[in-house]
N, C-alpha and C positions, 0 to 999 in steps of 0.2 A: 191375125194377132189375137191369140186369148188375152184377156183380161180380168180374169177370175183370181180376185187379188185382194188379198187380207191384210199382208204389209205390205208396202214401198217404203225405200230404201233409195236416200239419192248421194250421193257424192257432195260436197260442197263447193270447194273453189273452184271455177269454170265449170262448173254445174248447177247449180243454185244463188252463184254470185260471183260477181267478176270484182277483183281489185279489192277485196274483203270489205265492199258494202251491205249492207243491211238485206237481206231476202225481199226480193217484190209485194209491196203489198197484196199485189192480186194471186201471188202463190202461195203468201200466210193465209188468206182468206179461201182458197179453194184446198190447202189442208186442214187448215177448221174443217171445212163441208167433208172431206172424205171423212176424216175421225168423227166427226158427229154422224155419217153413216153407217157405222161401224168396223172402217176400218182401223189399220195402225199406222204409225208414219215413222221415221227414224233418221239419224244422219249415218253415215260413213265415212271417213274425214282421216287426214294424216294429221292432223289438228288434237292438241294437248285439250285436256278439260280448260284448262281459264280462258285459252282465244277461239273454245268451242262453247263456252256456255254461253254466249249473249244471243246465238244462234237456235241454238237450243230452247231457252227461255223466249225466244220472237215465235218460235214455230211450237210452241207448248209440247215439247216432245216430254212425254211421262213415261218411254219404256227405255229401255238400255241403249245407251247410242256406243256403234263400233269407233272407238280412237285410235288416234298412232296409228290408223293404218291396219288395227286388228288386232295391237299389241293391249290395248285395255280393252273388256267393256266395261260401260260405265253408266250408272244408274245416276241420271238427272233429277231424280227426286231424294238421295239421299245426298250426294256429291262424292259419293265413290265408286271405286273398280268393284264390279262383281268378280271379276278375273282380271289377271294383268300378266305380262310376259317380259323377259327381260334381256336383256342380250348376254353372249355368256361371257365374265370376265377374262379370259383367257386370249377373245378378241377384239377386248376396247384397247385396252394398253398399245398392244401393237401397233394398234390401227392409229390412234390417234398420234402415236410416236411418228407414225411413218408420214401423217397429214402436214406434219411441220414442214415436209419438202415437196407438198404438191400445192397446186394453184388452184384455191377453192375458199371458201367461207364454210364455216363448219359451226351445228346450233347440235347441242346433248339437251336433251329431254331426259329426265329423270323425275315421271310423278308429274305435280305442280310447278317443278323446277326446270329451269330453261336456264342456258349455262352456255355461254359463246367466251374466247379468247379476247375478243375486243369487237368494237363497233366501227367495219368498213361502212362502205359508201352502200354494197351489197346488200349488207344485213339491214341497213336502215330501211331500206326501200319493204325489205321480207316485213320486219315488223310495224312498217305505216298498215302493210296488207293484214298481217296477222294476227294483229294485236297482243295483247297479255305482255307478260313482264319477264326481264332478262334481268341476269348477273353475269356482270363480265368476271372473268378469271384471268390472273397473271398466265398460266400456261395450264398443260393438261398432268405434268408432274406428281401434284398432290390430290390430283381427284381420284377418289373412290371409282374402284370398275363396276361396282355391284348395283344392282337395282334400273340400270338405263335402258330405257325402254326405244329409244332411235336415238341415231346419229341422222342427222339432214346435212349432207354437203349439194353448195349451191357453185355452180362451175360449169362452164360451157359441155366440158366432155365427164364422162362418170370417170368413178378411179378403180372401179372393179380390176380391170385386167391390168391395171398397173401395181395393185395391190396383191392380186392374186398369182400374180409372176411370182412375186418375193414370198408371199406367206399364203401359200394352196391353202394348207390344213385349214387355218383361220378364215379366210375367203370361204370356205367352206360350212362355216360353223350359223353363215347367217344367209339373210334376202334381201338379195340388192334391187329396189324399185325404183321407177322412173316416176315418180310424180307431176312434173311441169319440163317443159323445155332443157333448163338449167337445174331442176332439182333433183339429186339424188339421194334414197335413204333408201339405210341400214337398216333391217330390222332381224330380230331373233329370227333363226331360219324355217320353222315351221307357220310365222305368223304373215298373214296378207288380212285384206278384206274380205276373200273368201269364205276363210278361215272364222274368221270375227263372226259372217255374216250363217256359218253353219253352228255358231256355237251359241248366235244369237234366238234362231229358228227351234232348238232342241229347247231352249229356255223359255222361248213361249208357247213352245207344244204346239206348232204349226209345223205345216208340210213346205218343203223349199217349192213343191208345184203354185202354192198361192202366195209365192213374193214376187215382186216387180222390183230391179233395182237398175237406177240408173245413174249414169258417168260421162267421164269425157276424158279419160287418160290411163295410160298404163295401169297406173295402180288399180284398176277398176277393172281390169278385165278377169280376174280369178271372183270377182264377187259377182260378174254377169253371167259366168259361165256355173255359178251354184243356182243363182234364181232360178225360177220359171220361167223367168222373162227378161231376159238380158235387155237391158237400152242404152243407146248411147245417143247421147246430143248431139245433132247435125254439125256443130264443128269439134267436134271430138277427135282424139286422136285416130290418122287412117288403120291405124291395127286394129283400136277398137273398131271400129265404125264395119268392119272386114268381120269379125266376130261376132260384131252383137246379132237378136235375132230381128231386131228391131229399130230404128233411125228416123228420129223422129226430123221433122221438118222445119223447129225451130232451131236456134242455136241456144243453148246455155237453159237461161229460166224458163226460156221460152219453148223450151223442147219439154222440159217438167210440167211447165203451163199444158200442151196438150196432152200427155198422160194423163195429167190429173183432170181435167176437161172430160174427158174421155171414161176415168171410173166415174165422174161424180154423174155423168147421165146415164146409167148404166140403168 
């Protein structure tokens, strides 16, 4: 396993932290030591800026952290997008029209803005984990299509191929990701964390050979297969865990724990 490694890059929820509690202290404190080494450290996160900064601020990230999934990046030291991506109006309407008759909880991100139909049982449980702040809406009728950067539906089975039966074209128009068990998001069709993580790399004038980035679920496997060094946490999902090039021995922080163990005695 090379380890010649300038940034890491980790994934958040079931990577860095289970149940949106607070980072390990012992993993804030052996990121300190890497960045006072001189490396860099970053997040990667389907995670909007408001229920990603506290994160952010615990782990002192100062360079661009990948959002949405890929659809921002975002500079932690100004509290804006250097880039941002949007989905294209032509498939929210539909979509959303058509969610009225499927079985799912549904959250629009738009920016700062987080926009659900009402508050099931569902969604309560998403935002104890998630934190940041919502606005319910009577229906999806009078929202603007423009500017949204994911749809997240939360629902045992995805709605891709039920969606994509009736409207191909538009099914087409984006990228359907698996994040958790139950989660699935939308996003613009060019945008993952891959994507995020090569537009990240070009912006700090490093080589993708000297990143380390690690995860634990679908959305994480287009940003393992750009690094140097793909990782995935020992209970990660079996696709990743089958891809990555590396598997670390802990589970969750504690796989990041020996990564980062691992550069700091280098």
């Amino acid at each position: 396993m090379n380890l010649a490694c300038r940034l890491l890059v980790a994934d958040l929820d079931g990577t860095l932290t289970e149940g949106g509690e607070p980072v390990a202290e012992q993993v804030v404190a052996a990121v300190r030591e890497f960045c006072r080494r001189g490396g860099l450290f970053t997040l990667a996160t389907g995670r909007g800026p408001l229920s990603a900064r506290c994160y952010l601020d615990q782990l002192a990230v100062t360079i661009p952290a990948i959002l949405f999934n890929g659809a921002w990046l975002y500079d932690p030291v100004s509290g804006c997008p250097i880039r941002e991506k949007v989905l294209p109006p032509d498939f929210v309407i539909p979509f959303l029209d058509w969610l009225t008759s499927f079985t799912g909880d549904v959250v629009v991100y738009r920016g700062e803005e987080v926009l659900i139909p009402g508050l099931s049982s569902r969604l309560e449980r998403h935002f104890q984990k998630d934190g940041g702040r919502y606005r319910s809406v009577p229906g999806w009728a009078g929202l603007t299509s423009f500017g949204i950067n994911k749809i997240l539906v939360i629902a045992p089975s995805g709605p891709y191929r039920s969606f994509a039966a009736r409207f191909p074209r538009e099914a087409a128009m984006v990228n359907w990701i698996q994040s958790e068990n139950d989660y699935w998001e939308i996003m613009p069709a060019d945008v993952s964390k891959g994507s995020g993580l090569l537009e990240l790399i070009a912006h700090l004038g490093i080589s993708w050979q000297e990143v380390i980035a690690i995860g634990n679920h679908l959305n994480d496997l287009e940003m393992l297969a750009v690094a140097g060094l793909g990782v995935a946490v020992r209970n990660a999902h079996p696709v990743l865990r089958r891809t990555a090039q590396y598997v670390t021995s802990g589970c969750s922080w504690k796989g990041v724990m020996e990564i980062l163990r691992k550069l700091t005695l280098l």
